[in-house]
N, C-alpha and C positions, 0 to 999 in steps of 0.2 A: 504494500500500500504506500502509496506518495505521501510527503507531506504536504498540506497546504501551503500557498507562498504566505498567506495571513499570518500575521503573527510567528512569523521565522525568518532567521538572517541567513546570509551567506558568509561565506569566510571562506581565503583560500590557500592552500596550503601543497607547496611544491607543486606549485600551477593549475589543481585540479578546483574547481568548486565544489564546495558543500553547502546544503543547506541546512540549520538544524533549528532546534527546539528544546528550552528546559519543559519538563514535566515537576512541577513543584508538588503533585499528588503523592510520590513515590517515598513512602516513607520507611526508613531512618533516609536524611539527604533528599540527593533530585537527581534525576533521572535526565541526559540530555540525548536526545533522539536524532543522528545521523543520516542525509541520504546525499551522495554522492551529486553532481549536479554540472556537468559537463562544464541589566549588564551585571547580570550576578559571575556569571560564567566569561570571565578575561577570554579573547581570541588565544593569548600563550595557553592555556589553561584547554580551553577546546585543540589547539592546533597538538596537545601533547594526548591527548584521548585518540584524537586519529590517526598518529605517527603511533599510537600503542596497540589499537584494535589492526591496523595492514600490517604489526607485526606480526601479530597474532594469528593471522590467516586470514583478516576482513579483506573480499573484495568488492569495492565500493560497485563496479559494473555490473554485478552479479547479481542475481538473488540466492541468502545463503542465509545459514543460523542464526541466531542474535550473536552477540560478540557480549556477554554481558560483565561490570565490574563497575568498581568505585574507588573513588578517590578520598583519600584520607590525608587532610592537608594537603600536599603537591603529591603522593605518592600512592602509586596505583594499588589499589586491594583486589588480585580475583576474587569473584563468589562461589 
């Protein structure tokens, strides 16, 4: 499913666009929802989720699993 452009930014990182989304429903924390796209949430702060989930095996062109985790301070927690 796409996201709506409503109420979601882009950011771009190592040339690609992203468009995303906090989810502040997601509780302990927030949830921020990625989709690839040819100000609680810093762009550093987003731009190091997406450089961690295409480590991870995300591929933004794809349709493929959630990539799920959290940030704890600067530092990424798997779930």
């Amino acid at each position: 499913m796409a996201l709506a452009k409503k109420g979601t930014r882009l950011i771009k990182v190592d040339g690609v666009e992203y468009r995303w989304v906090v989810q502040p429903d997601d509780e302990p924390g927030m949830a921020v929802v990625v989709e690839c796209q040819g100000n609680i949430i810093s762009p550093w702060l987003l731009r190091k989720a997406i450089l961690y989930a295409i480590d991870q095996g995300w591929n933004p062109k794809q349709r493929g699993q959630q990539i799920v985790f959290r940030f704890e301070g600067d530092h990424i927690k798997e779930k």
